[in-house]
C-alpha positions, -999 to +999 in steps of 0.1 A: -195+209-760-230+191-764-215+181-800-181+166-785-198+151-755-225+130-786-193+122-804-175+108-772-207+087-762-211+077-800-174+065-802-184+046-772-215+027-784-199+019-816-166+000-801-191-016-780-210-031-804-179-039-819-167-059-782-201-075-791-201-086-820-174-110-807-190-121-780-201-153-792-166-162-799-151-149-772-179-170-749-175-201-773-133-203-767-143-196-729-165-223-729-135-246-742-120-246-714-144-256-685-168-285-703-151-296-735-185-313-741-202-280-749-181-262-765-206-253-796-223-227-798-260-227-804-290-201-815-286-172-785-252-182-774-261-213-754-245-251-766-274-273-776-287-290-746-268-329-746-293-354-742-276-391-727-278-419-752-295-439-720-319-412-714-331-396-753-358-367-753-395-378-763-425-355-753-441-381-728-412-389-710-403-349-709-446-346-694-443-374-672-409-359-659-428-326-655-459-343-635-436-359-612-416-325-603-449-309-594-465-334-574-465-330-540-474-372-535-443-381-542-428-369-506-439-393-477-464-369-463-479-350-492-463-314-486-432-314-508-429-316-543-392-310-562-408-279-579-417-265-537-383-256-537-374-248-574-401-219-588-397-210-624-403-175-617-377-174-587-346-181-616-359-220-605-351-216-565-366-215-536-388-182-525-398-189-492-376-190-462-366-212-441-346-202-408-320-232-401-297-218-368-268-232-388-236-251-366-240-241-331-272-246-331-284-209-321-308-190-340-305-155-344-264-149-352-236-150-382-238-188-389-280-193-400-286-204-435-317-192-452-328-225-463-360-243-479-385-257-461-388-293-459-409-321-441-413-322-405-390-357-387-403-385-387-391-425-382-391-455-404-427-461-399-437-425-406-441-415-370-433-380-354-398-377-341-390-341-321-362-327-334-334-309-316-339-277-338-373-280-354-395-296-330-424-313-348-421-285-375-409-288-409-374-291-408-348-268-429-320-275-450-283-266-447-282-247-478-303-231-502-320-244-530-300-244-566-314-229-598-331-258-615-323-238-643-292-244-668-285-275-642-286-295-677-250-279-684-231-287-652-214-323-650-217-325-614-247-309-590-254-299-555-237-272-541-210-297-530-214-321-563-224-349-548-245-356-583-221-375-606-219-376-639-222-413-637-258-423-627-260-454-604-295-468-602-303-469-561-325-497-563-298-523-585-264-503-579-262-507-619-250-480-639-277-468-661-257-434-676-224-438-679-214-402-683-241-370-682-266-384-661-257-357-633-292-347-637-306-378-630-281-384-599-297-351-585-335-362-589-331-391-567-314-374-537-345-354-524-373-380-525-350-397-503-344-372-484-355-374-446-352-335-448-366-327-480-392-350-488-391-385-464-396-398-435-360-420-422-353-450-439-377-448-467-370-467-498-382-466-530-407-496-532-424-474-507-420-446-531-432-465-562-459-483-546-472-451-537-471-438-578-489-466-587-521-460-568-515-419-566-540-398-585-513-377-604-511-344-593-543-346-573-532-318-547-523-294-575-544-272-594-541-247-630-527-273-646-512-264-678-524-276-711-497-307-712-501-317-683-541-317-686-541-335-717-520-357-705-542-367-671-578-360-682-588-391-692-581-402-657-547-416-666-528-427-637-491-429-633-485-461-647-504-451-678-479-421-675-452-444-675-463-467-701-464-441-725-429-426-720-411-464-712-431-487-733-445-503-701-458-496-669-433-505-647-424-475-622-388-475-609-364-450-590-341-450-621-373-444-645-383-416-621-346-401-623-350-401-658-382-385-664-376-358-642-346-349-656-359-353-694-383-327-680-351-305-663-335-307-696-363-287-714-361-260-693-336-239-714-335-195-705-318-190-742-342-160-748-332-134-728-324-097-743-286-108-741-294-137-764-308-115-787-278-093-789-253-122-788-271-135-822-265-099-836-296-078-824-279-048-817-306-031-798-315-055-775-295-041-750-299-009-739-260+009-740-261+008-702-264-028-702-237-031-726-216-010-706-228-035-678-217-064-696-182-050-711-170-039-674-185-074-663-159-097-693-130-072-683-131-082-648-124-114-622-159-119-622-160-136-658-131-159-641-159-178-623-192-169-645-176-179-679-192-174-711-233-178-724-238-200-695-225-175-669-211-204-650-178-226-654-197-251-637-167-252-611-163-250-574-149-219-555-144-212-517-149-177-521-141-169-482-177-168-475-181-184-442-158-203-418-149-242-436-158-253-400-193-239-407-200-265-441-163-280-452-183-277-491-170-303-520-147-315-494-173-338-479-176-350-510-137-357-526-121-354-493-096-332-511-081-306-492-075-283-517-114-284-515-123-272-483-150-246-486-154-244-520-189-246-536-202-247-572-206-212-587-242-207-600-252-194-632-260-157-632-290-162-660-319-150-640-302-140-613-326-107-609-354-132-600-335-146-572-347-136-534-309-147-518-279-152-526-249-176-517-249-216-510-266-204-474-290-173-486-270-151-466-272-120-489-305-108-503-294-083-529-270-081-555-257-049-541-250-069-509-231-092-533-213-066-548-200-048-511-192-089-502-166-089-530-157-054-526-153-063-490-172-035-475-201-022-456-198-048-431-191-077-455-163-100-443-144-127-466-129-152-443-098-165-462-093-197-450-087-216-481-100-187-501-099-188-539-062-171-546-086-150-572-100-129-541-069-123-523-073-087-531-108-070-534-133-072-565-149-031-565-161-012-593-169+025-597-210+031-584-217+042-620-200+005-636-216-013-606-251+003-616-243-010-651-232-045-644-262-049-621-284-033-648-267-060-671-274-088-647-309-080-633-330-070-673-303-083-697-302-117-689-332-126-672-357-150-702-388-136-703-405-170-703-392-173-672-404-145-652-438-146-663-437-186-659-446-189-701-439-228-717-421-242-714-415-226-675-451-231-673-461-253-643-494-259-618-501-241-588-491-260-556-509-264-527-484-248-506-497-217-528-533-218-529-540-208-496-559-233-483-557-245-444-568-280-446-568-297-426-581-264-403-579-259-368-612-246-354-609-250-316-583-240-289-581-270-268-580-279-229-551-275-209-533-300-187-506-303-168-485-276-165-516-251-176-502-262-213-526-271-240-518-304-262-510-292-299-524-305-325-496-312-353-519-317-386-497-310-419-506-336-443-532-329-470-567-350-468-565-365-502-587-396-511-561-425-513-536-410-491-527-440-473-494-419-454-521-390-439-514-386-402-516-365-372-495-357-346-497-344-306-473-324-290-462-305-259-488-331-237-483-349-210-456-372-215-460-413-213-491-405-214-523-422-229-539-404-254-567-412-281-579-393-314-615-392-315-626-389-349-664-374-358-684-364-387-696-333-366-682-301-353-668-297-319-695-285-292-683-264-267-648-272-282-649-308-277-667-341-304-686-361-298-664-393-312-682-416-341-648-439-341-621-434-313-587-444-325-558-452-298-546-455-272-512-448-279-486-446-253-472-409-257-436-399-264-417-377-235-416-374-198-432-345-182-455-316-186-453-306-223-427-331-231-453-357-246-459-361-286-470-389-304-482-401-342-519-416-348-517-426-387-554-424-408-553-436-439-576-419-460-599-444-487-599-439-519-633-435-525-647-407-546-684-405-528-659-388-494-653-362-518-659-328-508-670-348-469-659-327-440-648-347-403-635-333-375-607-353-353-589-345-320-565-356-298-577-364-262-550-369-233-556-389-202-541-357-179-550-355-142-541-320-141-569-314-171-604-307-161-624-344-160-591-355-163-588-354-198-571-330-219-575-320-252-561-304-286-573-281-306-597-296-331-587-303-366-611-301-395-604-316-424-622-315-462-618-349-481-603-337-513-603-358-546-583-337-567-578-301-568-575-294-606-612-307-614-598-342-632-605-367-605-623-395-625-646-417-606-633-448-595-646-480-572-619-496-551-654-519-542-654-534-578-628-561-576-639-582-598-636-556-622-672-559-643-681-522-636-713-536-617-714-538-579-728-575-567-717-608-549-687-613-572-669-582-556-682-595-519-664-630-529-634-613-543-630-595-514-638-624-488-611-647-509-583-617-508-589-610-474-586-651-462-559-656-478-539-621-468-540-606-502-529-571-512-567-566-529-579-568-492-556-539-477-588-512-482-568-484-454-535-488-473-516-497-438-502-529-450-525-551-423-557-570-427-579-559-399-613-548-383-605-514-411-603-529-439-637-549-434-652-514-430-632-494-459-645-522-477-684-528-466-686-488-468-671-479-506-698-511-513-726-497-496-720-461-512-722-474-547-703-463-575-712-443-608-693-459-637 
């Protein structure tokens, strides 16, 4: 019996590694059919990644690329960068969570999507808006964040495809890629954003002028060693840029392209199944094989084709009402497209915290009982993909295998442990670090309700977008932020510069909010400083008539990864020496309404900039 029970599991193994053996043929034909394009082959399984003749690799475009995804300066208020909602070591999505209440607008039922985290509403000119949903609070997105990783295979991206193949330069409307430049479609959506990354209405000479003067990646810290080398001598972006284009001009269409030069390196072909698809037999265990045979047999291949575990296509798979989110129908206006949504590589899929285009399911056994329609799971079939009219179930023993298959045999090492080149910095979303901090708790006004004190954006020097906001206050009321190098006493400061008033947002008790940009010098001797600010409220139900927020305290930060160089915005003539020259330069700019005069960054000549200026003077610099 133990002999005959061997033999059976030998016979077994050995016709599996015979199904194997032809894997990379079988996967290669598969491949045919979806994207033509990549049809070959390469080392692992994998076609060789297709760089655009517009857009060719070279290691500094591929760095700059990578400096850009990390840093958090290039959203409008400092807190998002493209990698916040694409970690390496979550398959290249988003980790945390984000609660968006979905259509009707309810939290708490069938129709939320576990989204990403994104920048609180704000106007044109940067200011606080209250939204319906969010408040002053981040906001949330309608769907979850896409793998970033093997999104250099698919001819079209977004959930919906919205990101053509064709790429169409935003700022000229010329075509800059004629044909796989779906990458650099994608890279421009988000900074643009007014959930992701922007404020309404912003463009992108607000975006570039903001590179130009941005310490590059000054809020991030652990650099890796490319990305060090490539900023310690205190290059700034347009050095970066000079060295990947030829010159330093910055442009949405240069950005597009470095960032997705960058996406394009990012290639999971060493994962145990790669291994075994080049002819190491042991790299799967038999269990995983067994996992991956049961896996080709069934519908699920259908979707999830070949070495890229993907087709790259769109499928309504019944998932949720096409009322909820009519998918790549918003896109073609199709109907054959209602509720259908691009189908996701599996590689990695074992690092993946949700599952779905809106995060409903959080495990892949929750996946398996969706398609298996059990345990609750519901497929609506409106428009459902005519491949899951009937039920996708295996035995518990195959589903163990498959999942097995899915979770350790195709998940890249270099991936999970975030190894080069899935290396990246540490953001400062991650570091925890509350700055600015709130210290106090605030007096209360009308309606016994205590103004909030909305402080999200990071104190970096040279952050000409840093700003504050007030909410639940009185509303159309007059408010103030006093501003003071020392701390609160008796939870109120004593005000060394009072900024305001401002006319507050709202009607009524709590109603009231209201923006008070601060833009923050660029001037390396505030480094490490510490001030305190808070908003005060003229409130006749507040004690003295005058309420008040908690206090915010705020740490001036330079850079986080140690390579801030020393610079002297002060030293306009340029000479490295600090004399009359630079008090003439100044007085000349500032008559005549010159850029060089605009010290705070606000695009105004005033009182401010006098002082910006007179105070980087007086503090010297060390050259």
């Amino acid at each position: 019996m133990n002999r005959g029970f061997d033999m059976t599991r030998t016979a077994r193994f050995v016709r599996a590694q015979r199904i194997a053996r032809s894997l990379p043929l079988l996967f290669a034909v598969a491949a045919i059919l979806p994207s033509p394009a990549l049809a070959q082959p390469g080392p692992g399984g994998l076609p060789p990644v297709q760089f655009p003749p517009e857009n060719q690799f070279s290691v500094e475009k591929s760095t700059l690329g990578k400096a850009l995804f990390w840093d958090a300066q290039l959203s409008s208020d400092n807190t998002m960068s493209c990698g916040s909602c694409h970690i390496h070591a979550s398959s290249g999505t988003d980790p945390r969570v984000g609660v968006h209440p979905g259509s009707d607008g309810i939290a708490g039922n069938a129709d939320d999507i576990l989204g990403s985290p994104g920048v609180s509403s704000s106007d044109e000119n940067d200011e606080y808006l209250k939204s319906i949903l969010f408040g002053l609070l981040p906001q949330t997105t309608t769907r979850q964040a896409q793998p970033a990783i093997m999104s250099m295979f698919a001819p079209e991206l977004f959930w919906d495809g919205r990101a053509s193949n064709e790429f169409i330069d935003p700022q000229t409307g010329a075509v800059v890629i004629a044909t796989g430049g779906a990458l650099e479609s994608q890279a421009v959506g988000p900074i643009v954003s007014e959930v992701e990354m922007a404020h309404q209405s912003r463009d992108w000479d607000r975006v570039v002028a903001k590179l130009r003067t941005a310490r590059p990646l000054a809020l991030a810290s652990d650099l890796p060693p490319d990305l060090a080398d490539a900023v310690l001598d205190g290059s700034g972006y347009p050095d970066l840029f000079a060295a990947a284009f030829g010159d330093d001009e910055i442009t949405a269409a240069r950005i597009a392209m470095a960032i997705a030069t960058y996406e394009r390196t990012l290639l999971p072909d060493q994962s145990p199944f790669d291994a075994f698809a080049a002819g190491n037999q042991n790299a799967l265990t038999p269990q995983q094989i067994n996992g991956l045979n049961a896996f080709v047999a069934s519908r699920c291949s259908a979707c999830h084709v070949g070495p890229q575990f993907t087709g790259n296509g769109f499928r309504n798979i019944g998932l949720r009402p096409i009322n909820e989110d009519a998918g790549r129908f918003e896109v073609t206006n199709n109907p054959p497209d209602r509720g259908r949504f691009k189908v996701p590589s599996l590689r990695n899929v074992g690092l993946r915290e949700r599952f779905m285009h809106n995060g409903q399911l959080s495990t892949l056994g929750e996946v398996f009982d969706f398609y298996a329609r059990r345990n609750g799971q519901v497929s609506f079939p409106q428009n459902r993909d005519p491949l899951l009219d009937t039920p996708i179930a295996f035995p518990q023993p195959v589903q163990n295998d498959i999942i097995n298959f899915l979770v350790n045999g195709l998940t890249d090492p270099r991936v999970a442990n975030e190894q080069f080149p899935f290396d990246r910095p540490m953001l400062l979303s991650e570091q925890g670090i509350d700055n600015p901090l709130l210290i106090s708790v605030g007096v209360a006004g009308a309606g016994a309700l205590t103004p909030q004190m909305v402080a999200l954006s990071p104190p970096n020097l040279g952050n000409a977008d840093f700003k504050v906001g007030i909410d639940g206050a009185l509303g159309g009321a007059q408010a103030w932020v006093a501003v003071s190098s020392q701390p609160p006493v008796g939870g109120m400061l004593d005000a060394d510069e009072l900024l305001g008033p401002i006319t507050l947002h709202g009607s009524g008790a709590g109603e009231g909010f209201g923006t008070m940009r601060y833009p923050i010098p660029d001037i390396v001797a505030l480094d490490g400083q510490v001030a305190y600010m808070q908003w005060l409220v003229a409130d006749p139900s507040a004690p003295g008539g005058l309420a008040a927020s908690p206090v915010a305290q705020m740490t001036y930060v330079c850079s986080l990864n140690g390579l801030c160089t020393n610079n002297c915005p002060a030293d306009l003539s340029g000479d490295g020496v600090l004399n009359f020259f630079d008090v003439s330069a100044f007085l000349s700019a500032y008559s005549a309404g010159e850029p060089a005069a605009d010290f705070t960054g606000d695009g105004l000549l005033n009182f401010f900039d006098v002082s910006a200026f007179l105070g980087a003077y007086s503090g010297g610099c060390a050259f």
